[in-house]
Biopython code that builds the backbone (N, CA, C, O; Angstrom):
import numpy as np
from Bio.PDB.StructureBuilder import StructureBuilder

atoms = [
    (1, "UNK", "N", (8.494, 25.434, 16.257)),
    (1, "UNK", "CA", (7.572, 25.831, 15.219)),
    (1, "UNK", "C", (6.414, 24.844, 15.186)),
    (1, "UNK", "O", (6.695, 23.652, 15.066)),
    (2, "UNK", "N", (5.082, 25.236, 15.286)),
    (2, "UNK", "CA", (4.266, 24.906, 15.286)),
    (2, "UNK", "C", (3.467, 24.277, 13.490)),
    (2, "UNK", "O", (2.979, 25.002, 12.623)),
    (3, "UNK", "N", (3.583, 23.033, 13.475)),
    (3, "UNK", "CA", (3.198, 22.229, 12.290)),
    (3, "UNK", "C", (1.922, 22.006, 12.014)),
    (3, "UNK", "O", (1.424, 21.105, 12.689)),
    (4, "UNK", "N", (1.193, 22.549, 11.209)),
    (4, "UNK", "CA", (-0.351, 22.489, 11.005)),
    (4, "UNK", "C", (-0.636, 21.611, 10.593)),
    (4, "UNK", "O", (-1.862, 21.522, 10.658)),
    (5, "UNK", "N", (-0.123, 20.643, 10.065)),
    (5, "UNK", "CA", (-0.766, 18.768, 9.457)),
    (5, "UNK", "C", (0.353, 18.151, 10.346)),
    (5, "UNK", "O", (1.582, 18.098, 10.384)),
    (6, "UNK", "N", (-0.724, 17.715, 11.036)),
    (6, "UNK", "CA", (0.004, 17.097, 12.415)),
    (6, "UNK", "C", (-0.544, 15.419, 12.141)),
    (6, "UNK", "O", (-0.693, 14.734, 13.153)),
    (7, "UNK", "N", (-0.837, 14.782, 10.774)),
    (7, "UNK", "CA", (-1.556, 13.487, 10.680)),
    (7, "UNK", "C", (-0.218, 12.821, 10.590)),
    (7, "UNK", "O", (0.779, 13.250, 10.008)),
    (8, "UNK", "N", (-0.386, 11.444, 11.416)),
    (8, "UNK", "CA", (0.434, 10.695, 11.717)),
    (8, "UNK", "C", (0.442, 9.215, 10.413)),
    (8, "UNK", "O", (-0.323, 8.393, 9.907)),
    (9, "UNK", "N", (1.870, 9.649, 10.390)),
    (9, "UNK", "CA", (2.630, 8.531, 9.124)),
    (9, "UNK", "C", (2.864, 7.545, 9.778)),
    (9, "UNK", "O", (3.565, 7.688, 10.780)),
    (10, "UNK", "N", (2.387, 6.304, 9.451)),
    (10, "UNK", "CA", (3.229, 5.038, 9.816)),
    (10, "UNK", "C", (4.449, 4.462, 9.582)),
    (10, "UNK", "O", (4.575, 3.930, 8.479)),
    (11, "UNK", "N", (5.499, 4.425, 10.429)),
    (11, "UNK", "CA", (6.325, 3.788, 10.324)),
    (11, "UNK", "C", (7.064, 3.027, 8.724)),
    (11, "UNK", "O", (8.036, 3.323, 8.030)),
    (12, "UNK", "N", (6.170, 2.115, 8.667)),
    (12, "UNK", "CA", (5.976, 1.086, 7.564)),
    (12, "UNK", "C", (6.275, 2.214, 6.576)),
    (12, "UNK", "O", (7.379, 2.384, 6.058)),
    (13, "UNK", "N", (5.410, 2.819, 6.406)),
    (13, "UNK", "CA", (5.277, 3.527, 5.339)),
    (13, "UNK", "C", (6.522, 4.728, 4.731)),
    (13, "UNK", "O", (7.133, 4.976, 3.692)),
    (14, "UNK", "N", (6.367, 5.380, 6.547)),
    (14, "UNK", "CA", (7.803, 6.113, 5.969)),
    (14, "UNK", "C", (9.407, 5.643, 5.928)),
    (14, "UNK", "O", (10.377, 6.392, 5.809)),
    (15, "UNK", "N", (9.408, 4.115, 6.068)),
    (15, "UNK", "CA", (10.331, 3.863, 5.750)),
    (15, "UNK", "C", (10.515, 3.251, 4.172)),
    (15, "UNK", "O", (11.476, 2.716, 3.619)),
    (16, "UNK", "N", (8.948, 3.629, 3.644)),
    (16, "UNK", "CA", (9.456, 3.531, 1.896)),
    (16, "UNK", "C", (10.260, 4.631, 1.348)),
    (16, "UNK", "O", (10.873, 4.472, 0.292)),
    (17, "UNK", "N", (10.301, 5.888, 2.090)),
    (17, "UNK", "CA", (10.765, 6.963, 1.668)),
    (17, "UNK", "C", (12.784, 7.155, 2.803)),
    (17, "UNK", "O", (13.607, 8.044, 3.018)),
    (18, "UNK", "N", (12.683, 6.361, 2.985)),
    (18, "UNK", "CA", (14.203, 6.431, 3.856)),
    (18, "UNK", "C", (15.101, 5.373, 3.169)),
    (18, "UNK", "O", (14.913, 4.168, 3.002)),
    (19, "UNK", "N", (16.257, 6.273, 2.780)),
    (19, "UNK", "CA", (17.377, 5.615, 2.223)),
    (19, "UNK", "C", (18.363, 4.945, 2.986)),
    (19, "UNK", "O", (18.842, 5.641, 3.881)),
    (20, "UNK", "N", (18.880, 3.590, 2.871)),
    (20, "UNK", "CA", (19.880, 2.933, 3.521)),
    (20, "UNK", "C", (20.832, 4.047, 5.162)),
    (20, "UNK", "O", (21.698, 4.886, 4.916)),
    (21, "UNK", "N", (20.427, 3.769, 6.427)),
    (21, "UNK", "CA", (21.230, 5.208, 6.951)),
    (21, "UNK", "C", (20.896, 6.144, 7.719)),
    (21, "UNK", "O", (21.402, 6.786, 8.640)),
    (22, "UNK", "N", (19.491, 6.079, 6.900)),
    (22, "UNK", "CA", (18.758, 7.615, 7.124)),
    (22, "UNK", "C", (18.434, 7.719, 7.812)),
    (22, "UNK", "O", (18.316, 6.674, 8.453)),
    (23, "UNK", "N", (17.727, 9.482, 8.758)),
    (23, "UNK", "CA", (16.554, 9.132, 9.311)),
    (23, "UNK", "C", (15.720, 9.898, 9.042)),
    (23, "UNK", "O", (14.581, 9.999, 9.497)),
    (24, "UNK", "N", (16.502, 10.778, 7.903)),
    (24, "UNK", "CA", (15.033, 11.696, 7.058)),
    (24, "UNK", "C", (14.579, 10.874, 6.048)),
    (24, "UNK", "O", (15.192, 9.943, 5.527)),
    (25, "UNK", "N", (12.763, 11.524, 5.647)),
    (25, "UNK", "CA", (12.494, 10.746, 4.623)),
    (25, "UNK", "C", (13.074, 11.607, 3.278)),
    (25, "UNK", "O", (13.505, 12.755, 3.386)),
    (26, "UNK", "N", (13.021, 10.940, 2.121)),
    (26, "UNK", "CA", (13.727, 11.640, 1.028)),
    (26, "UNK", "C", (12.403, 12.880, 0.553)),
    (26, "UNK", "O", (12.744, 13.947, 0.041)),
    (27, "UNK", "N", (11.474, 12.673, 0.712)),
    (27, "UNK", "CA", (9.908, 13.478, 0.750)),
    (27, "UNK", "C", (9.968, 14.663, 1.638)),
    (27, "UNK", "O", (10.244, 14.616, 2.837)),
    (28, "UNK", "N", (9.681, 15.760, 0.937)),
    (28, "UNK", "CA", (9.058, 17.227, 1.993)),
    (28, "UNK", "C", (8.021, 16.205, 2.820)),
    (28, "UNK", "O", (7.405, 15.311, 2.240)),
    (29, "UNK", "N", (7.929, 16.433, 4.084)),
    (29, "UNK", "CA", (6.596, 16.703, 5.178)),
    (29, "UNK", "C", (4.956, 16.929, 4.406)),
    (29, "UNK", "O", (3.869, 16.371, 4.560)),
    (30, "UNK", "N", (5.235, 17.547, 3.918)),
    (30, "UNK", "CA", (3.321, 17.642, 2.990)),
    (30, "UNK", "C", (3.572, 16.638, 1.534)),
    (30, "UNK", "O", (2.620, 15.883, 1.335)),
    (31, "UNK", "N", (4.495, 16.552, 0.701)),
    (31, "UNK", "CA", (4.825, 15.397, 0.081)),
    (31, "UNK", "C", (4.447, 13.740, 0.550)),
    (31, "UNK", "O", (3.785, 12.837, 0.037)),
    (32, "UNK", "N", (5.233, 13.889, 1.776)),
    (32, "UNK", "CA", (5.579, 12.545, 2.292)),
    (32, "UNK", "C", (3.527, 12.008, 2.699)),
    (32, "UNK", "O", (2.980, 10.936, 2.443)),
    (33, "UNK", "N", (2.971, 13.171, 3.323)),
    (33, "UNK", "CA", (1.924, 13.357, 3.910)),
    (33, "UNK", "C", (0.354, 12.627, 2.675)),
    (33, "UNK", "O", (-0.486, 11.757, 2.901)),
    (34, "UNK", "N", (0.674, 13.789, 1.053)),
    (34, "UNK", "CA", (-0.147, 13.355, 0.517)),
    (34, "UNK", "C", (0.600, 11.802, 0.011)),
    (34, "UNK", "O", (0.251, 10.776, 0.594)),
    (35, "UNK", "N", (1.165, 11.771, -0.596)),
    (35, "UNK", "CA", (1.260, 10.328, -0.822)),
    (35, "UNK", "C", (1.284, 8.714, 0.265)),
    (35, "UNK", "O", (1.109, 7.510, 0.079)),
    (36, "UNK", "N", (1.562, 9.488, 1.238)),
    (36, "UNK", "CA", (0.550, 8.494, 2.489)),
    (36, "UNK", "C", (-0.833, 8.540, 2.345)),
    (36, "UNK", "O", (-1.438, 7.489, 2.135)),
    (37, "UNK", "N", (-1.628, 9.962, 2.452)),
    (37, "UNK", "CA", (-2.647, 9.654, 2.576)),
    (37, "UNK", "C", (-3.567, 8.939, 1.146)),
    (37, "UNK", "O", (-4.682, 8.450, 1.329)),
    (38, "UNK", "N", (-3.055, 8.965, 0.053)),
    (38, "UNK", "CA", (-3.481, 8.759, -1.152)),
    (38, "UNK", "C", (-3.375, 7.118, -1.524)),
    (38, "UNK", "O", (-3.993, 6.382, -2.294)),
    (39, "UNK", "N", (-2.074, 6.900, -0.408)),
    (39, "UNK", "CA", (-1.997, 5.192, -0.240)),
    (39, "UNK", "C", (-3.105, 4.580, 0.695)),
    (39, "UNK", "O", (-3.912, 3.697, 0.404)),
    (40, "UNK", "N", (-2.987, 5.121, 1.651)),
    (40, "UNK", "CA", (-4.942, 4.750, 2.953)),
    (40, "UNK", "C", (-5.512, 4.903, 1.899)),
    (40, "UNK", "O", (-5.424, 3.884, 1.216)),
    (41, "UNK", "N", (-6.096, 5.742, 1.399)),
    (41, "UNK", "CA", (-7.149, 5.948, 0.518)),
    (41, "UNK", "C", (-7.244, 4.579, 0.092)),
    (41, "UNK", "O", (-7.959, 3.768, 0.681)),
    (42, "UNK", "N", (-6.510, 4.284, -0.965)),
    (42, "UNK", "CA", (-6.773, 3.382, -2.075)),
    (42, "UNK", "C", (-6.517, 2.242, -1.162)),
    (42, "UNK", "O", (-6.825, 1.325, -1.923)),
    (43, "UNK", "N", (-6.179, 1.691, -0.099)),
    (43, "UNK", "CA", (-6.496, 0.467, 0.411)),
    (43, "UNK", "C", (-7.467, 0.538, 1.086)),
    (43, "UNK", "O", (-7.988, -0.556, 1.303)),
    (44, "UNK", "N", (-7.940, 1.377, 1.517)),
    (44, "UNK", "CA", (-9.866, 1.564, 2.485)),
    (44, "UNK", "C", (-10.457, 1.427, 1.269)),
    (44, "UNK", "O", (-11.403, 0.638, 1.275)),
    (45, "UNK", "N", (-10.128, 2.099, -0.095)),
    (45, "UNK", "CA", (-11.235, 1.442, -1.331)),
    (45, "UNK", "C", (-11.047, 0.220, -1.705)),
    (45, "UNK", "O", (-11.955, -0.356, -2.304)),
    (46, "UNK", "N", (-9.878, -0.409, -1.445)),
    (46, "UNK", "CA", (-9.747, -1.962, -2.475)),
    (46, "UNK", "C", (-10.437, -2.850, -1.353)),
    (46, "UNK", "O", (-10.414, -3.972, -1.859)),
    (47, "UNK", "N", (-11.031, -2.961, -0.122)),
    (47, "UNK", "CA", (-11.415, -3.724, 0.904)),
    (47, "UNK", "C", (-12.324, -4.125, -0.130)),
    (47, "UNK", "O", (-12.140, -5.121, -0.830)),
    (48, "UNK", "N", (-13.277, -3.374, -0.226)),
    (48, "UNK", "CA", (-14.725, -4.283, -0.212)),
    (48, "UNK", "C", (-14.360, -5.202, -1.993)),
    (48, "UNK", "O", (-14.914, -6.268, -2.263)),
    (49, "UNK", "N", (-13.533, -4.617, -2.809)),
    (49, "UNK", "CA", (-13.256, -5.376, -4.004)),
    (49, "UNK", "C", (-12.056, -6.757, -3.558)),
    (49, "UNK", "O", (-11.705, -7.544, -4.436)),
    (50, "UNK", "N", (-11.672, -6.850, -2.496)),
    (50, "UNK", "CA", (-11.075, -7.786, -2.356)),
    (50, "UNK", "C", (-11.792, -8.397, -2.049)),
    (50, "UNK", "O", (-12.189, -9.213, -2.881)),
    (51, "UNK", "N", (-12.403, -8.405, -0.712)),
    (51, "UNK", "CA", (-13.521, -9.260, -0.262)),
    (51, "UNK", "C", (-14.282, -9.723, -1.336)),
    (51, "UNK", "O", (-13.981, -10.908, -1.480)),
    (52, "UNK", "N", (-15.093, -9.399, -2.142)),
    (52, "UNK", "CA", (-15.874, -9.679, -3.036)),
    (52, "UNK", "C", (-15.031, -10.252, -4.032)),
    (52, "UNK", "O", (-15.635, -10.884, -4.897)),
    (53, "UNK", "N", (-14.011, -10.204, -4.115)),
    (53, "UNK", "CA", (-13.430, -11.120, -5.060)),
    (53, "UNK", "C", (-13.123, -12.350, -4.692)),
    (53, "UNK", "O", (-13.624, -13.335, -5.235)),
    (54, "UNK", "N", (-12.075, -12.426, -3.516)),
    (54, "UNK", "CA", (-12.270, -13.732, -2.481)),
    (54, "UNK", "C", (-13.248, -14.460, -2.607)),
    (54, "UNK", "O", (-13.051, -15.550, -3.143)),
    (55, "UNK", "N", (-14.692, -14.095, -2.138)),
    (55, "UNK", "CA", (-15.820, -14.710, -1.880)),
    (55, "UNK", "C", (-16.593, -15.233, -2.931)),
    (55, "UNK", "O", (-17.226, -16.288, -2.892)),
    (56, "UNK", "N", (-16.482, -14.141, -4.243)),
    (56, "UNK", "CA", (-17.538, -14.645, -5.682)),
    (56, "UNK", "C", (-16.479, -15.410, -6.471)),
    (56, "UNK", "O", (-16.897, -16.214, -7.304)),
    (57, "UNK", "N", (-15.033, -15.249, -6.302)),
    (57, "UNK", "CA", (-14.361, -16.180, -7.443)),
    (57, "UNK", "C", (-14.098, -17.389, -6.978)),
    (57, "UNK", "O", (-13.892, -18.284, -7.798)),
    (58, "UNK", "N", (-14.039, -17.730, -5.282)),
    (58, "UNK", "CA", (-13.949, -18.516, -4.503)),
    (58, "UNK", "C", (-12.098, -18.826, -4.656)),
    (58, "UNK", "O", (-11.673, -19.947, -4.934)),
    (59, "UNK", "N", (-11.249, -17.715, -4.436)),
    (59, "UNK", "CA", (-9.940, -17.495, -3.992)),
    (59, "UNK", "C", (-9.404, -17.422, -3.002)),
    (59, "UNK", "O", (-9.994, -16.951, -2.029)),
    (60, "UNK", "N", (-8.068, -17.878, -2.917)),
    (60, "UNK", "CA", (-7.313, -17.632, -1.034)),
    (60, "UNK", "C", (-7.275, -15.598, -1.050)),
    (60, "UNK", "O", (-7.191, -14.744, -1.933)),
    (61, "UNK", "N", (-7.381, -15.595, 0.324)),
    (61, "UNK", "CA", (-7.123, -14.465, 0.798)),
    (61, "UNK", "C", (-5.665, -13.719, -0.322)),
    (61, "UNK", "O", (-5.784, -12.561, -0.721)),
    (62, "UNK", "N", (-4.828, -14.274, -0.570)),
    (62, "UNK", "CA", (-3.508, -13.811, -0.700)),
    (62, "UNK", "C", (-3.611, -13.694, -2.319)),
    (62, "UNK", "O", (-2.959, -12.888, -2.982)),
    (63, "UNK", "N", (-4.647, -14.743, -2.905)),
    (63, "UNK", "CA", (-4.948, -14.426, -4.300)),
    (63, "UNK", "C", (-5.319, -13.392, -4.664)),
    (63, "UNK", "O", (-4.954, -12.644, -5.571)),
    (64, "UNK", "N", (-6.518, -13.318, -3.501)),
    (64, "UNK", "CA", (-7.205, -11.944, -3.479)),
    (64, "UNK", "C", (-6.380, -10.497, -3.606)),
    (64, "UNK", "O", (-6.602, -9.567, -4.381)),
    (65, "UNK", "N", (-5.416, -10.618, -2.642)),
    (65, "UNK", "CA", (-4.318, -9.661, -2.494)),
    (65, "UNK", "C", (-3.434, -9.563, -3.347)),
    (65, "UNK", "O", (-2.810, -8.506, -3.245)),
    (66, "UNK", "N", (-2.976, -10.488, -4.487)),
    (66, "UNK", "CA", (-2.070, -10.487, -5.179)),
    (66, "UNK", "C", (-3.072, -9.500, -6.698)),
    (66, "UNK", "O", (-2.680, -8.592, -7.432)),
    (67, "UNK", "N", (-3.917, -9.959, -6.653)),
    (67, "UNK", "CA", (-4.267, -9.883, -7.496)),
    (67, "UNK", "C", (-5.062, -7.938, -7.882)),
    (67, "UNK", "O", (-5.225, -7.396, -8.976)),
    (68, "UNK", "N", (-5.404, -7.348, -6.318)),
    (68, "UNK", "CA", (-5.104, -6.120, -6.227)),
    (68, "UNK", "C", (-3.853, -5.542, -6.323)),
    (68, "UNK", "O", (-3.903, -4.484, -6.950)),
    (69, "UNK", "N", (-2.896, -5.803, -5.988)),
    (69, "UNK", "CA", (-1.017, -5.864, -6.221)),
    (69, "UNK", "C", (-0.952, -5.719, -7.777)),
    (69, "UNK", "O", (-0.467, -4.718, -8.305)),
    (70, "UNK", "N", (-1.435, -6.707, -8.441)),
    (70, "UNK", "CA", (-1.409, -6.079, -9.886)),
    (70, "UNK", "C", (-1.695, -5.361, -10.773)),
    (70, "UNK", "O", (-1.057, -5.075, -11.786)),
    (71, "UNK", "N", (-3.248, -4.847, -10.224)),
    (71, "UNK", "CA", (-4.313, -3.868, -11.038)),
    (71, "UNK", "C", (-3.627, -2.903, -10.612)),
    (71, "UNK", "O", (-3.567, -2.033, -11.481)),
    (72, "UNK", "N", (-2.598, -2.398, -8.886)),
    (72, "UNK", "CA", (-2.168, -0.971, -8.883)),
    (72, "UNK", "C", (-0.806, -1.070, -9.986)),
    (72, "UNK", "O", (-0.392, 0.022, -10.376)),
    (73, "UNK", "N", (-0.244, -2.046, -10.395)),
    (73, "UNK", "CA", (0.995, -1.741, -11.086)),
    (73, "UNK", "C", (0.691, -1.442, -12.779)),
    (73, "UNK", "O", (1.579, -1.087, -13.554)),
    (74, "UNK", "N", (-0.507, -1.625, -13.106)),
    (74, "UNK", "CA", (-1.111, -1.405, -14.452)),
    (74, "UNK", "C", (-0.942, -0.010, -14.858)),
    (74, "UNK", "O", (-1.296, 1.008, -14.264)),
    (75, "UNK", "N", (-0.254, -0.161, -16.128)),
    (75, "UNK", "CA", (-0.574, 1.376, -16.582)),
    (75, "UNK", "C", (-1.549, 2.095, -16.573)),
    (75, "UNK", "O", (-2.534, 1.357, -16.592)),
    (76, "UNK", "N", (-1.944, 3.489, -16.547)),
    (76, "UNK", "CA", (-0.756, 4.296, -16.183)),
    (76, "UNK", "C", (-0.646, 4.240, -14.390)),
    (76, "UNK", "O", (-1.552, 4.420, -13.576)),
    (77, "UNK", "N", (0.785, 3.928, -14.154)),
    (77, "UNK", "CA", (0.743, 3.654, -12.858)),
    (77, "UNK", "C", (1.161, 5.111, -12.032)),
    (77, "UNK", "O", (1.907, 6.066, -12.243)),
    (78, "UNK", "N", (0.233, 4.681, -10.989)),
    (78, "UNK", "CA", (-0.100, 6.103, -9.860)),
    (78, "UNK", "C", (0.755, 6.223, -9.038)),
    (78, "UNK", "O", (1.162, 7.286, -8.569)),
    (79, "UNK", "N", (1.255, 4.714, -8.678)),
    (79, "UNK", "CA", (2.202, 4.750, -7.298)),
    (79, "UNK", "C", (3.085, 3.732, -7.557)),
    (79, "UNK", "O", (3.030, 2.837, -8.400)),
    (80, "UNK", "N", (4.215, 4.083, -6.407)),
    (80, "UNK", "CA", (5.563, 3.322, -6.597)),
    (80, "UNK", "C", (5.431, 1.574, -6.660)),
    (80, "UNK", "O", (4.318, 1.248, -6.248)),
    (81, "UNK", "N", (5.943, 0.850, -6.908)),
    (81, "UNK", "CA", (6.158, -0.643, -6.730)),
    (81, "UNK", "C", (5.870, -0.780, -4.800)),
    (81, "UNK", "O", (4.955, -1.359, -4.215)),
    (82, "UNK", "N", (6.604, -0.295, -4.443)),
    (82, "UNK", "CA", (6.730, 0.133, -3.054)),
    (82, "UNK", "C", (5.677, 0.381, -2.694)),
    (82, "UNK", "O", (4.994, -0.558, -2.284)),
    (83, "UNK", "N", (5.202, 1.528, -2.698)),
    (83, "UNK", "CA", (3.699, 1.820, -2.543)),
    (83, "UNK", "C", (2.552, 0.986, -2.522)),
    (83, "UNK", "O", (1.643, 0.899, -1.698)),
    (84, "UNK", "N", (2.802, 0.298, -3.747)),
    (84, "UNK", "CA", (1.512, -0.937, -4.450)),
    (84, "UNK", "C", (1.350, -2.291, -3.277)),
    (84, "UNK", "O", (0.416, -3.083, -3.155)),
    (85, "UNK", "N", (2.792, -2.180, -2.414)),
    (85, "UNK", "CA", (3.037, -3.430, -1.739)),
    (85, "UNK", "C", (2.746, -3.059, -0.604)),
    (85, "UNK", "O", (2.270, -3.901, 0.158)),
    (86, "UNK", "N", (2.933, -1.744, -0.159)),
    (86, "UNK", "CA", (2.568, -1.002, 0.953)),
    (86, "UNK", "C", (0.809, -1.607, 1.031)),
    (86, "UNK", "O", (0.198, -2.399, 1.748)),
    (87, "UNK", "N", (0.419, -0.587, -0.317)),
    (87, "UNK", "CA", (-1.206, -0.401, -0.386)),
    (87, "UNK", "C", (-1.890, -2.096, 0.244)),
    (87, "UNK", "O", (-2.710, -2.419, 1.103)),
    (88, "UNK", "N", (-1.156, -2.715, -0.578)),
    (88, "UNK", "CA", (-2.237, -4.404, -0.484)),
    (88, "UNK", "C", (-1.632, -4.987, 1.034)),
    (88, "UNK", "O", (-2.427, -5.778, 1.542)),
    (89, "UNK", "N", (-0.391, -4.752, 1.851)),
    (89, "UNK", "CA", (-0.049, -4.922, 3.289)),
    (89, "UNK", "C", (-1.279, -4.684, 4.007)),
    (89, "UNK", "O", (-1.919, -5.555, 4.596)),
    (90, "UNK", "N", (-1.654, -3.133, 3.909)),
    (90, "UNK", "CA", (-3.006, -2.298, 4.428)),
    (90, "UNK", "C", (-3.840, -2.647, 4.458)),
    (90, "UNK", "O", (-4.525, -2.280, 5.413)),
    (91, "UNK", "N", (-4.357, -3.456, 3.631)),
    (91, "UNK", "CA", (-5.535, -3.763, 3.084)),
    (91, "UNK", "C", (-5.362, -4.885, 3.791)),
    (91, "UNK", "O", (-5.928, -4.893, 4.884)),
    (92, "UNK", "N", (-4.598, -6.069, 3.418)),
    (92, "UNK", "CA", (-4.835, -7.366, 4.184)),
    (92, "UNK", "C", (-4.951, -6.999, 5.744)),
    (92, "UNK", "O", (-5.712, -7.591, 6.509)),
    (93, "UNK", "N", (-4.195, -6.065, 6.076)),
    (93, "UNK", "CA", (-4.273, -5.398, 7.823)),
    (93, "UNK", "C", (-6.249, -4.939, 8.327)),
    (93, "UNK", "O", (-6.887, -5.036, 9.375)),
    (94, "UNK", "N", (-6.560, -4.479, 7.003)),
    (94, "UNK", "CA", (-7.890, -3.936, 7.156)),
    (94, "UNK", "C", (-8.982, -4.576, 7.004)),
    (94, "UNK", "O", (-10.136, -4.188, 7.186)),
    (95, "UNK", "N", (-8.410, -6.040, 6.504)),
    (95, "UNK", "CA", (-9.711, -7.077, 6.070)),
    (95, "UNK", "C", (-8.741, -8.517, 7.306)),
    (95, "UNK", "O", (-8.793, -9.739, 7.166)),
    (96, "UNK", "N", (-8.080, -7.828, 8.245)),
    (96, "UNK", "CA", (-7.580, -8.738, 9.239)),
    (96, "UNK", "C", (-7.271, -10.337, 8.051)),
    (96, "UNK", "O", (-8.025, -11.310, 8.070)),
    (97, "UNK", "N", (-6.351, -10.256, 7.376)),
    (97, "UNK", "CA", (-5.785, -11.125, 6.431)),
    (97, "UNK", "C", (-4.662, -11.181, 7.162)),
    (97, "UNK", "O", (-4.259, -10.469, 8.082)),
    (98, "UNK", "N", (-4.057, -12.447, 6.448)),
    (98, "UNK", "CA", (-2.070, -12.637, 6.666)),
    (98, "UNK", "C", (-1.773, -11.290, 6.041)),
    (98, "UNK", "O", (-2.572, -10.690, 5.322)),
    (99, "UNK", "N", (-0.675, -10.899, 6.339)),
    (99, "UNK", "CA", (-0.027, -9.946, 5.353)),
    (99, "UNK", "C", (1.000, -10.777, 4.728)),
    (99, "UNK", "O", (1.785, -11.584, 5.225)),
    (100, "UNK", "N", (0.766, -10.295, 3.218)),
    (100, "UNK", "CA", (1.872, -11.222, 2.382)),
    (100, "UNK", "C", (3.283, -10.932, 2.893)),
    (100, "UNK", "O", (3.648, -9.761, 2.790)),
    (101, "UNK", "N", (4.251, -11.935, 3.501)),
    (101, "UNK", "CA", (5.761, -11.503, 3.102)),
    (101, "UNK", "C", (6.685, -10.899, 2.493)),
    (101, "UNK", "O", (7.640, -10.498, 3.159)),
    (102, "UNK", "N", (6.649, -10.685, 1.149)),
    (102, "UNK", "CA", (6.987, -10.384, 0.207)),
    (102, "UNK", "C", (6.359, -10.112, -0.924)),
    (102, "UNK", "O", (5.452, -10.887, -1.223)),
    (103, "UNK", "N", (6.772, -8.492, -2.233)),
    (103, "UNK", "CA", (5.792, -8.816, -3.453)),
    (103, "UNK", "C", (6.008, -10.139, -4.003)),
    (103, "UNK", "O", (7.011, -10.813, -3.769)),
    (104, "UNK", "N", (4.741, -10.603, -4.968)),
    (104, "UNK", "CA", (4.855, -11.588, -5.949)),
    (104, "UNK", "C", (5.679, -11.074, -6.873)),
    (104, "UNK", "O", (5.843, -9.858, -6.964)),
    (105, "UNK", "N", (6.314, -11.984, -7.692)),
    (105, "UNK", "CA", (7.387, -11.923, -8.932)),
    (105, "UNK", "C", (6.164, -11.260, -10.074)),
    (105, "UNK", "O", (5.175, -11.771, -10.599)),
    (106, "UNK", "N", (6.855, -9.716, -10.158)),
    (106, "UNK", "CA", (6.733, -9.238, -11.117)),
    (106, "UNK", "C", (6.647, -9.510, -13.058)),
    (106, "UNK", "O", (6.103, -8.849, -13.943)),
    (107, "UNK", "N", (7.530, -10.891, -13.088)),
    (107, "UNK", "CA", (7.634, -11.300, -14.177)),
    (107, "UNK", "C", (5.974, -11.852, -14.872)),
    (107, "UNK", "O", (5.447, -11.903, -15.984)),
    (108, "UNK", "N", (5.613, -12.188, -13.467)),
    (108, "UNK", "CA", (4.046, -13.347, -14.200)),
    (108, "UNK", "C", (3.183, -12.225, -14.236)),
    (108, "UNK", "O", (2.022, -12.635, -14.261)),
    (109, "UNK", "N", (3.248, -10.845, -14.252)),
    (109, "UNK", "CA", (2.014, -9.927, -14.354)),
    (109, "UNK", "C", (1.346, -10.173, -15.760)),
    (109, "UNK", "O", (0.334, -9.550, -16.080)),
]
sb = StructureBuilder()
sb.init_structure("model")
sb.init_model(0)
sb.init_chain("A")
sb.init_seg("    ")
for serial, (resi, resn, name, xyz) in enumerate(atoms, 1):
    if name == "N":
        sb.init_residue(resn, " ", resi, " ")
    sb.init_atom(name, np.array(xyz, "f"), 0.0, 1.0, " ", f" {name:<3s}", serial, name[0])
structure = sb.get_structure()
């Protein structure tokens, strides 16, 4: 059967949607699809606000990144915890940054 959204998921990504095991994602195919693409989205938009934050507040790269990490977890929130960590990975990938290791502790938001 021939699949008409043939846009390619990353890895990374669809393993936010795979449970301990798996090798389906827990997401329909056009599910799994918009909420990928809605995650690119919003890290091709947070570039130029990271950068510019980096540069005018005079912050590390990862400040920079943490600190987009938090504005996506702000109410009302759009996307998963997962997602949010996904989104700012992307972004440091897209502004050729470290990628953070791990989220920051949720507690200091």
């Amino acid at each position: 059967m021939y699949e008409e959204n043939q846009s390619f998921i990353p890895d990374a990504f669809m393993a936010l949607y795979l449970d301990k095991g798996q090798y389906k994602p827990s997401l329909s195919r056009p599910d799994l699809t918009r909420r990928y693409e809605f995650c690119e989205d919003m890290a091709q938009i947070l570039t130029e606000t990271a950068s510019t934050q980096q540069f005018q507040l005079g912050i590390t790269e990862e400040d920079a990144l943490e600190r987009c990490w938090r504005g996506l977890l702000v109410e009302p929130v759009t996307m998963s915890s997962a997602e949010s960590f996904w989104v700012v990975c992307r972004l440091a990938e897209l502004l050729s940054w470290p990628i953070p290791p791990l989220p920051w502790p949720s507690e200091q938001a």
